[in-house]
N, CA, C and O atoms as CSV, one atom per row, in Angstrom:
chain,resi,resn,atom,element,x,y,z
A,1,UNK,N,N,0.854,-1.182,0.000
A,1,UNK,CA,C,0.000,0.000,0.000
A,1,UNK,C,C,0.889,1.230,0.000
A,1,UNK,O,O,1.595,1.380,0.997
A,2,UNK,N,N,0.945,1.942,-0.765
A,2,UNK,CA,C,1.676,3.424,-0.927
A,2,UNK,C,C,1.448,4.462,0.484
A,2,UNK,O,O,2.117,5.314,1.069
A,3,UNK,N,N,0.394,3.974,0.600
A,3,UNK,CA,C,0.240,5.082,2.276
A,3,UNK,C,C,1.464,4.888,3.113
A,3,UNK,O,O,2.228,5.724,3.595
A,4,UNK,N,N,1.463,3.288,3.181
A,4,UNK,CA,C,2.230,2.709,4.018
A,4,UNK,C,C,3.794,2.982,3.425
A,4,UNK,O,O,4.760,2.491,4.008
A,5,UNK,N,N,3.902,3.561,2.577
A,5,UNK,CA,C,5.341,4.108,2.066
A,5,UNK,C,C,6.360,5.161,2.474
A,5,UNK,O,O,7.584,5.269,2.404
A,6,UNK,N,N,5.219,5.985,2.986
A,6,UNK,CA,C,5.293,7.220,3.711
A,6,UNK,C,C,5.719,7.997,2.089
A,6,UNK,O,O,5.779,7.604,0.924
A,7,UNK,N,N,5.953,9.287,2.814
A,7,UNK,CA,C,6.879,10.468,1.662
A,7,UNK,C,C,5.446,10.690,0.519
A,7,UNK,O,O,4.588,9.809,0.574
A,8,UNK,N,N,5.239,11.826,-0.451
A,8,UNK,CA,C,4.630,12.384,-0.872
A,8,UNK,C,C,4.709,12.126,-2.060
A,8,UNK,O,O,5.698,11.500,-2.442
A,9,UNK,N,N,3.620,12.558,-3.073
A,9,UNK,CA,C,3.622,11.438,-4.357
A,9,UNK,C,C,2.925,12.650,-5.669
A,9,UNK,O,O,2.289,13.690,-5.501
A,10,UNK,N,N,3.200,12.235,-6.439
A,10,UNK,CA,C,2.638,12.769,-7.828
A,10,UNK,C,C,2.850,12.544,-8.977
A,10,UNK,O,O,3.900,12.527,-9.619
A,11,UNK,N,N,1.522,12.312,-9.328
A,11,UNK,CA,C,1.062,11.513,-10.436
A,11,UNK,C,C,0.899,12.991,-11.716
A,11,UNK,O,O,0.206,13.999,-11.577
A,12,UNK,N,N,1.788,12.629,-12.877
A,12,UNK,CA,C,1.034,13.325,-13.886
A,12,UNK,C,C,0.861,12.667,-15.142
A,12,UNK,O,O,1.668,11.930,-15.709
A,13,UNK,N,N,-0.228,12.996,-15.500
A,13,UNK,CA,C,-0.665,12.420,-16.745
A,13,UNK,C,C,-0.379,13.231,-18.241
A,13,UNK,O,O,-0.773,14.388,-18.387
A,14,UNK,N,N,0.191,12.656,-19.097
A,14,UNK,CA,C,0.606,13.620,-20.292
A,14,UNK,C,C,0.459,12.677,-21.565
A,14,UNK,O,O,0.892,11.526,-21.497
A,15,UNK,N,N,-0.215,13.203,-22.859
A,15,UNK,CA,C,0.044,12.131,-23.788
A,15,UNK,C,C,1.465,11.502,-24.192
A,15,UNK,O,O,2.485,12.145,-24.438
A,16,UNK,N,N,1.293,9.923,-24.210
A,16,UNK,CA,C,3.117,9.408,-24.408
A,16,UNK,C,C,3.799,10.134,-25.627
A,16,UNK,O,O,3.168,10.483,-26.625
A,17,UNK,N,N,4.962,10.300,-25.474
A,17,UNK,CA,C,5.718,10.921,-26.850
A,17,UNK,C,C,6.425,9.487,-27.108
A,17,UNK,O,O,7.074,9.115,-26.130
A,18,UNK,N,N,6.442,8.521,-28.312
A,18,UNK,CA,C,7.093,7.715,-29.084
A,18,UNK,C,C,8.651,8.039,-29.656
A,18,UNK,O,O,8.931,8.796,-30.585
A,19,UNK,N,N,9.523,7.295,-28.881
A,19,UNK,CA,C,10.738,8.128,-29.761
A,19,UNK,C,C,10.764,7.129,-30.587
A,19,UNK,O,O,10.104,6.092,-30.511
A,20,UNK,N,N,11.811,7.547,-31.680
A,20,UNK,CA,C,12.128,7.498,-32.619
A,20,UNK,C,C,12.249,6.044,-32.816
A,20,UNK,O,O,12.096,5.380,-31.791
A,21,UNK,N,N,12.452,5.503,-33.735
A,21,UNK,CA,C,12.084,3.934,-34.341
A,21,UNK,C,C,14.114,3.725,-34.485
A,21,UNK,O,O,15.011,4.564,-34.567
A,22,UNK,N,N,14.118,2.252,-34.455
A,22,UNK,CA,C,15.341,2.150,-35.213
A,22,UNK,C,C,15.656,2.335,-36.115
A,22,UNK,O,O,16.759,2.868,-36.229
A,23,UNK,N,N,14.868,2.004,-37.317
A,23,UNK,CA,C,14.767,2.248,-38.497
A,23,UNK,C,C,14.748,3.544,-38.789
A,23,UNK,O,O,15.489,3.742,-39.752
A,24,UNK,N,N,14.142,4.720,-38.327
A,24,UNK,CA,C,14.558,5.747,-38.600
A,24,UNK,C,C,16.064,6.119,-38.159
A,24,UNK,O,O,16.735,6.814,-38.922
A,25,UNK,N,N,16.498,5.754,-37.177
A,25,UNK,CA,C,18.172,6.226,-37.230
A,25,UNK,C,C,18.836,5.222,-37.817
A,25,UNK,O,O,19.923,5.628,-38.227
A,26,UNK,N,N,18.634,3.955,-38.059
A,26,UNK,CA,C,19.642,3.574,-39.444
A,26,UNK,C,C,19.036,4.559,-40.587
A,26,UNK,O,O,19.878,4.791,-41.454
A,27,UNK,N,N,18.101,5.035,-40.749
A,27,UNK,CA,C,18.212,6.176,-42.328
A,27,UNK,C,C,18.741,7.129,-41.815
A,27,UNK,O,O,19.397,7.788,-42.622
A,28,UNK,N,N,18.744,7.553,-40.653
A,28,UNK,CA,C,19.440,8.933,-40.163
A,28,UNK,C,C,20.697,9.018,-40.903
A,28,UNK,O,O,21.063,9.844,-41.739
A,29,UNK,N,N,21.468,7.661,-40.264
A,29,UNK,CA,C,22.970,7.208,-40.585
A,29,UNK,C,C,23.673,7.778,-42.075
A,29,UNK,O,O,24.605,8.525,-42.372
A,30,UNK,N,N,22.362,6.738,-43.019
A,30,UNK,CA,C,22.417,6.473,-44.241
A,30,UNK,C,C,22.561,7.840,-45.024
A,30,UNK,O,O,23.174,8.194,-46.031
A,31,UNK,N,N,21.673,8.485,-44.060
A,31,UNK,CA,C,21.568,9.806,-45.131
A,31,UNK,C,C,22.899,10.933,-44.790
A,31,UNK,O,O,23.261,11.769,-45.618
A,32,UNK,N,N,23.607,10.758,-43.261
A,32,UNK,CA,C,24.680,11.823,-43.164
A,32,UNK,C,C,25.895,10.698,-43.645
A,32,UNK,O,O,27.048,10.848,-43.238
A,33,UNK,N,N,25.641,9.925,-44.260
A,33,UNK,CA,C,26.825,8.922,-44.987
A,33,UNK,C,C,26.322,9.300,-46.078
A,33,UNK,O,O,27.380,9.362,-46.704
A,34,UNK,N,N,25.226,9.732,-47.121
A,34,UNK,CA,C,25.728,10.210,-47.859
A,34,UNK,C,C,25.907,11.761,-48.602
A,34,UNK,O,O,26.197,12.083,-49.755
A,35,UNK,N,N,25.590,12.554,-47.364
A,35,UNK,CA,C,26.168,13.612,-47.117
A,35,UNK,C,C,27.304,14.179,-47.827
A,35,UNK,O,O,27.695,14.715,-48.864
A,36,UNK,N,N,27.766,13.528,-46.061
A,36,UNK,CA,C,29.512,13.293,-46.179
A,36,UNK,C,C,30.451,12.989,-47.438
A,36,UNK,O,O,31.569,13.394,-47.756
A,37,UNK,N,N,29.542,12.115,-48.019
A,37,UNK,CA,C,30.563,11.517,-49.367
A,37,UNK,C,C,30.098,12.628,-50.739
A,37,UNK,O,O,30.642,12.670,-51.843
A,38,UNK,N,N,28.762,13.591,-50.178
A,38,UNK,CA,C,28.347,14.387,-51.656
A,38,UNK,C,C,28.647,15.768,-51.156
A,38,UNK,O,O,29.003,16.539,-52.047
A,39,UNK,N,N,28.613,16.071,-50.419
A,39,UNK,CA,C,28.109,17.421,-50.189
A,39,UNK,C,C,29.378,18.454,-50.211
A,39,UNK,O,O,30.158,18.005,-49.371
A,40,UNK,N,N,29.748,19.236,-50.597
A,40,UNK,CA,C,30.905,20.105,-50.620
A,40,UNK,C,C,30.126,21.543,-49.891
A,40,UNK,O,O,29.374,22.283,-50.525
A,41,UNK,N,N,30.392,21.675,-48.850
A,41,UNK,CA,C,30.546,23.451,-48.690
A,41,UNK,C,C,31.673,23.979,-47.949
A,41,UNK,O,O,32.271,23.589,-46.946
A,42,UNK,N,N,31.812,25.090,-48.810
A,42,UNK,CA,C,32.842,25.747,-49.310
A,42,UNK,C,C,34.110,25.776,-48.974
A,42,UNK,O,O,34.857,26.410,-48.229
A,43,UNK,N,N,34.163,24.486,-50.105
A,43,UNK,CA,C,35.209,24.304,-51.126
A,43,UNK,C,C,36.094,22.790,-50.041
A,43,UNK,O,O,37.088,22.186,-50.443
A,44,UNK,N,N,35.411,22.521,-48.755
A,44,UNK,CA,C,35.174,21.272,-48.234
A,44,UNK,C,C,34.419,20.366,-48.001
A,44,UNK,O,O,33.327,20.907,-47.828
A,45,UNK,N,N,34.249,18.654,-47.814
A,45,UNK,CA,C,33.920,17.904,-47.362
A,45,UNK,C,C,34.207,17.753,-45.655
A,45,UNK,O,O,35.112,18.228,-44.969
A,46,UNK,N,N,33.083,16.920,-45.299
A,46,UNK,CA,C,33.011,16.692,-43.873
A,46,UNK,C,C,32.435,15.522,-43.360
A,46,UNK,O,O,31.583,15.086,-44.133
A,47,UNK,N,N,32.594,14.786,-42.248
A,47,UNK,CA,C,32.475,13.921,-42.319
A,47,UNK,C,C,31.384,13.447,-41.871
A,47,UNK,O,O,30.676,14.434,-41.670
A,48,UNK,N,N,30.524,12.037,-41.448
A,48,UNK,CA,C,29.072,11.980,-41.049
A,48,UNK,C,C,29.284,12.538,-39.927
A,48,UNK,O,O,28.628,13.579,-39.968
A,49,UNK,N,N,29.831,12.467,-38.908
A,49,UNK,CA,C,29.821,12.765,-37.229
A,49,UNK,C,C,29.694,14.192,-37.287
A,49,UNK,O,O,28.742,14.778,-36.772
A,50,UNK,N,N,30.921,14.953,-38.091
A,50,UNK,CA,C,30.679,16.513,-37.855
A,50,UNK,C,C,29.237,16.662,-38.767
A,50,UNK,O,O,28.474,17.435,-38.189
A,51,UNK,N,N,28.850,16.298,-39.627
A,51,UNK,CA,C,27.852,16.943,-40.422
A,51,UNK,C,C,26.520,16.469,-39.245
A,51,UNK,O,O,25.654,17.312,-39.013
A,52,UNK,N,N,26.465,15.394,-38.707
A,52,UNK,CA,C,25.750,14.969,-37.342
A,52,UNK,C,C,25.336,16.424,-36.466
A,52,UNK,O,O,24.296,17.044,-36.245
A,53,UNK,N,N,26.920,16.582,-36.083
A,53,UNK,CA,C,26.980,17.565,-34.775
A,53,UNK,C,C,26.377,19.246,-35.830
A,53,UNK,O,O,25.747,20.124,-35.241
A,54,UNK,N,N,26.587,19.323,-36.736
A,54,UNK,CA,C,26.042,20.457,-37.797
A,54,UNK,C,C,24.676,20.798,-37.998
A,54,UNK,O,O,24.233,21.911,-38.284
A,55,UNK,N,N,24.068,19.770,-37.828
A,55,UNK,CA,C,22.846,19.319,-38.310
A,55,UNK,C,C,21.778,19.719,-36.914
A,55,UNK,O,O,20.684,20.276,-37.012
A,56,UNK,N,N,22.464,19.249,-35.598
A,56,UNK,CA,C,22.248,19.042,-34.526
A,56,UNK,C,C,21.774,20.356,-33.858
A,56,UNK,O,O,20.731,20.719,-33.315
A,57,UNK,N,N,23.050,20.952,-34.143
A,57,UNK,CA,C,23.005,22.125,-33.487
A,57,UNK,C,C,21.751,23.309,-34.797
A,57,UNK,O,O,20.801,23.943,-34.339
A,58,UNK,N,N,21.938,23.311,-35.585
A,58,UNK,CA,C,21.225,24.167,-36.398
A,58,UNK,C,C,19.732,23.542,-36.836
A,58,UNK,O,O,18.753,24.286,-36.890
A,59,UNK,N,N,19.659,22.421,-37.077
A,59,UNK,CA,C,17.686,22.337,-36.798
A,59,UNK,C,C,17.497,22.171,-35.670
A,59,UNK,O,O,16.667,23.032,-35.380
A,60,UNK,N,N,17.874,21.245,-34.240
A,60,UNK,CA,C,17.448,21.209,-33.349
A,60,UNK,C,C,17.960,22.640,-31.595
A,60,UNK,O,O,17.243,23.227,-30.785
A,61,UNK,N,N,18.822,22.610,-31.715
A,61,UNK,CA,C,19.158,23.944,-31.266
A,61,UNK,C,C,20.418,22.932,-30.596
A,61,UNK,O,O,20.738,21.800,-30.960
A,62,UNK,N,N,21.167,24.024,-29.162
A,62,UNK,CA,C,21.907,23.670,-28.196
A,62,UNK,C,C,22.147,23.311,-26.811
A,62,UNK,O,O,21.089,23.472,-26.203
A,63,UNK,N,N,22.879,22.981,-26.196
A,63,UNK,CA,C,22.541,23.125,-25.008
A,63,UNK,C,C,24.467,23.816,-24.290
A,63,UNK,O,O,25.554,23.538,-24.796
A,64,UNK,N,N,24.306,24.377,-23.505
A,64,UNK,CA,C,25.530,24.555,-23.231
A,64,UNK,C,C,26.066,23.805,-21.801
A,64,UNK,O,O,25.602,24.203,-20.733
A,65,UNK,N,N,26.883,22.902,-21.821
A,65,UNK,CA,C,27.895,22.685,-20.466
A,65,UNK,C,C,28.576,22.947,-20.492
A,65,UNK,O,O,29.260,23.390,-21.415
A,66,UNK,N,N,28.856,22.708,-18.784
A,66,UNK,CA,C,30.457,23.615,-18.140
A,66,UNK,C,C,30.691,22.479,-17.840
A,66,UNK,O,O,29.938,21.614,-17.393
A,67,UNK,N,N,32.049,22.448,-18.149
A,67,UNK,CA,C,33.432,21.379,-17.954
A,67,UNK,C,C,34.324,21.883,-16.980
A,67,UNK,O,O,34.669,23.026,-16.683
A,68,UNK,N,N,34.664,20.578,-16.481
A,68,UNK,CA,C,35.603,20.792,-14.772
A,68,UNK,C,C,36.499,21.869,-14.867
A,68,UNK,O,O,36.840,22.532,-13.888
A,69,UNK,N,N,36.899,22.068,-16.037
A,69,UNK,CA,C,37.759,23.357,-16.082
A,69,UNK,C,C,37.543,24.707,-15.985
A,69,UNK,O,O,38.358,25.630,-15.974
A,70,UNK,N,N,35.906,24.712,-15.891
A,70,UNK,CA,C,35.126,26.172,-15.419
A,70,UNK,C,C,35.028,26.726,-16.985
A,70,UNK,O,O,34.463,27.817,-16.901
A,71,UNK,N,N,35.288,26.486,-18.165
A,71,UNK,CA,C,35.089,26.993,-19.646
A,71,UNK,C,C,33.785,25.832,-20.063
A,71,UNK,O,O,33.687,24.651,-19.730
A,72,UNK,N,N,32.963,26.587,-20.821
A,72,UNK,CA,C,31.532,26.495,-21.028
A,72,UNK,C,C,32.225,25.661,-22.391
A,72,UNK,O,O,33.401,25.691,-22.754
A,73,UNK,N,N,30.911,24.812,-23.085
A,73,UNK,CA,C,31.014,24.884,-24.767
A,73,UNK,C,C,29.776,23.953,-25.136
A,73,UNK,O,O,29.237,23.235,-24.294
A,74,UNK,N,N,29.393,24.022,-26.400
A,74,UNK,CA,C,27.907,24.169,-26.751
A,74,UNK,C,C,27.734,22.570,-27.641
A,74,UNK,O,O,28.338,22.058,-28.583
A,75,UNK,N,N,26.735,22.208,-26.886
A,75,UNK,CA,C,26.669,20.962,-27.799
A,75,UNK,C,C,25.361,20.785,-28.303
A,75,UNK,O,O,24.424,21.296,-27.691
A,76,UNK,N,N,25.104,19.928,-29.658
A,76,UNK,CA,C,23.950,20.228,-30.299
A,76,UNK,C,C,23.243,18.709,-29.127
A,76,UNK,O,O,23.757,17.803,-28.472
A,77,UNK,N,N,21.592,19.271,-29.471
A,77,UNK,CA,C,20.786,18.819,-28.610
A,77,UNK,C,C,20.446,17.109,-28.852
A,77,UNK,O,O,19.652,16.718,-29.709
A,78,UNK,N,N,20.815,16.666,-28.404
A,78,UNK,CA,C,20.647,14.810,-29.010
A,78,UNK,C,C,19.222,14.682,-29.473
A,78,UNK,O,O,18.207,15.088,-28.907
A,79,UNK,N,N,19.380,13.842,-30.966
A,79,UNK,CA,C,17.797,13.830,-31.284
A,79,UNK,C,C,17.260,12.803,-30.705
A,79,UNK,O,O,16.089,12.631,-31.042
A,80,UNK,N,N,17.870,11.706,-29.611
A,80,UNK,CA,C,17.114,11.330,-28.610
A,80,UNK,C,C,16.133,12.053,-28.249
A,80,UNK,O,O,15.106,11.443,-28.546
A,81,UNK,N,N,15.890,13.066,-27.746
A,81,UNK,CA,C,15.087,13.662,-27.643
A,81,UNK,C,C,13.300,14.085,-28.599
A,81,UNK,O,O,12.194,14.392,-28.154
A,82,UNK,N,N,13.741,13.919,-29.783
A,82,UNK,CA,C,12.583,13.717,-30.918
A,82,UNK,C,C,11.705,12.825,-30.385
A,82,UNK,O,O,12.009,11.884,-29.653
A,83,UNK,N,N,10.554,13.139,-30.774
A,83,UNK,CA,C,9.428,12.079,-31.154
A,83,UNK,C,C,9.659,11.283,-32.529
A,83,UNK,O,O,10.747,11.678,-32.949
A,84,UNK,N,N,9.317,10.681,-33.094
A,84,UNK,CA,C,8.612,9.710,-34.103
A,84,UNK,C,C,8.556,10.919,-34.968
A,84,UNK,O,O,9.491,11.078,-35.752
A,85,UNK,N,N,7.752,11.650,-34.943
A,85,UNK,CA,C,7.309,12.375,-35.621
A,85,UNK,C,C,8.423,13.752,-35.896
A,85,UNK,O,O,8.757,14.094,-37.030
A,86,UNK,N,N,8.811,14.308,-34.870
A,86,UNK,CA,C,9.760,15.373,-34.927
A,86,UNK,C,C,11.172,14.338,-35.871
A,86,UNK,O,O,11.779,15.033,-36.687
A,87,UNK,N,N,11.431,13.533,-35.822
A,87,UNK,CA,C,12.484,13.004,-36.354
A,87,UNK,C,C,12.383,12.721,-37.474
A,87,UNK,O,O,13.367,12.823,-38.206
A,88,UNK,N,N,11.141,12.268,-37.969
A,88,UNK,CA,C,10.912,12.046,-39.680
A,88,UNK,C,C,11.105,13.733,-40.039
A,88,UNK,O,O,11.514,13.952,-41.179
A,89,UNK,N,N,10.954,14.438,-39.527
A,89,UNK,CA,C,10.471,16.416,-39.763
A,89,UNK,C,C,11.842,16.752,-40.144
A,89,UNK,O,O,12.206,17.392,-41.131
A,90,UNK,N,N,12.885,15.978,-38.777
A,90,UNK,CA,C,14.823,16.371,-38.662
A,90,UNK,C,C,14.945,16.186,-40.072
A,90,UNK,O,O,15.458,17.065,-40.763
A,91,UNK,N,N,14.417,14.864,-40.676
A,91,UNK,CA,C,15.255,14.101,-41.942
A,91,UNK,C,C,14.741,14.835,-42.855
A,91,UNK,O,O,15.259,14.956,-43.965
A,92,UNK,N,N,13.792,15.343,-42.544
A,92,UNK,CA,C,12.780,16.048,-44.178
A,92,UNK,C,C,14.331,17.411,-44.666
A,92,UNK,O,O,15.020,17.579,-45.672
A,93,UNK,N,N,14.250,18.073,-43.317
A,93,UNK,CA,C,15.114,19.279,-43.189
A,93,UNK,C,C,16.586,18.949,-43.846
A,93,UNK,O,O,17.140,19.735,-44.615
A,94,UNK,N,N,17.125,17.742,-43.464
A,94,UNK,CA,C,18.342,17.454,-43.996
A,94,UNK,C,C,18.358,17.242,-45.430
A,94,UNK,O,O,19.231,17.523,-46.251
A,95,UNK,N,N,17.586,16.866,-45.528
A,95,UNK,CA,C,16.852,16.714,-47.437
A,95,UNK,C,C,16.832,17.895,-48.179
A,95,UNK,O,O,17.177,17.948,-49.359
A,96,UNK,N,N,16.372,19.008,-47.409
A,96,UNK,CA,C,16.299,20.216,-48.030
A,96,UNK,C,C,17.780,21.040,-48.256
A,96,UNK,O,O,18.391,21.749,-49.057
A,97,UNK,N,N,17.860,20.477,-47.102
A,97,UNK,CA,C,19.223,21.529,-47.150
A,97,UNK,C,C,19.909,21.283,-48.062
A,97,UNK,O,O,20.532,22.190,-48.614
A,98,UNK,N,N,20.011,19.686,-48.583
A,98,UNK,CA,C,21.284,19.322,-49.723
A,98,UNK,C,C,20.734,19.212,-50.850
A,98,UNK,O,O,21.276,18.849,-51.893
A,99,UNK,N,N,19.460,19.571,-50.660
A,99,UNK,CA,C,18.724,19.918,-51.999
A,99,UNK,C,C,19.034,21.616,-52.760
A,99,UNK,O,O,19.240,22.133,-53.858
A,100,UNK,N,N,18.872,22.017,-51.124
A,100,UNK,CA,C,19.523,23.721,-51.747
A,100,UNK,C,C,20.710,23.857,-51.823
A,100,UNK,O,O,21.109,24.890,-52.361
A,101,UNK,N,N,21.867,22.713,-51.233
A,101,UNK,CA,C,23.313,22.982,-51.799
A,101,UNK,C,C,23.289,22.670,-53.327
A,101,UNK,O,O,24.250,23.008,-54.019
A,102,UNK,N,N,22.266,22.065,-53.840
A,102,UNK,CA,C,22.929,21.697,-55.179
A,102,UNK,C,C,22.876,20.003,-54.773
A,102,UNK,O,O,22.839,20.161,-53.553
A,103,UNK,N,N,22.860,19.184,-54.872
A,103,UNK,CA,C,22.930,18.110,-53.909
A,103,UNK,C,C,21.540,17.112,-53.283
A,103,UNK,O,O,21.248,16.734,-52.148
A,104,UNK,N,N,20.962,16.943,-54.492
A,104,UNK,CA,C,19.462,16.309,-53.715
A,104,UNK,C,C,20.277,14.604,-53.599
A,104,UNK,O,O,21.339,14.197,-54.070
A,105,UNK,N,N,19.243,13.942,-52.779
A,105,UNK,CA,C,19.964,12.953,-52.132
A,105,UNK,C,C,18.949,11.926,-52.563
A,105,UNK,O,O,17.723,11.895,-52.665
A,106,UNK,N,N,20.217,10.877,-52.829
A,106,UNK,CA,C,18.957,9.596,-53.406
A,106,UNK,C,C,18.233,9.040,-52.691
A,106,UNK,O,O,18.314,9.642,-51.621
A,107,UNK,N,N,17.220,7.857,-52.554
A,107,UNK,CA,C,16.398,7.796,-51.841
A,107,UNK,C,C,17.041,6.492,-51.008
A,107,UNK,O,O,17.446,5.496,-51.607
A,108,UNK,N,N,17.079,6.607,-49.741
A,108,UNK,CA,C,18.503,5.660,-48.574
A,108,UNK,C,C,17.015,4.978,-48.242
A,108,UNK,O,O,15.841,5.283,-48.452
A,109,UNK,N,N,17.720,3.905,-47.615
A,109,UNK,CA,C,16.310,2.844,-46.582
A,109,UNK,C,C,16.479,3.812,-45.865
A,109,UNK,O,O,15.845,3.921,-44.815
């Protein structure tokens, strides 16, 4: 019996948010692999991880921590965080973008 638990309690109710499928981050993968291997801006290539952390920080935003050394630095927001739905939205965005580099992207599982 929870009474019998002692200490104070609260319940909230919220609709579930679904994260993201596996299958959507193996296409995540697929698609900053082929990025990486197409995409030139200016006048470089980059690789999936940085184009990851690129991606990260500019559709989804940042977050900033402080490190034991007392100097701050900004990391993009993990799309852990996405729903199902916000994450198919991430991939639409990444589509566009290498669509407006010049760069549309074939169609990845």
């Amino acid at each position: 019996e929870l009474v019998a638990m002692g200490g104070a309690w609260e319940l909230i109710v919220r609709p579930r948010k679904s994260k993201r499928s596996i299958e959507q981050n193996r296409r995540l993968w697929a698609l900053l692999r082929e990025v990486s291997a197409n995409v030139w801006l200016n006048g470089k290539k980059y690789s999936d991880e940085v184009w990851h952390e690129h991606f990260k920080r500019t559709l989804i935003g940042c977050n900033e921590i402080e490190l034991p050394d007392g100097t701050t630095e900004l990391r993009g927001i993990s799309t852990t965080t996405l729903s199902v739905a916000e994450f198919g939205d991430y991939m639409t965005q990444i589509e566009a973008f290498c669509a407006e580099q010049g760069c549309p992207l074939m169609e990845v599982a």
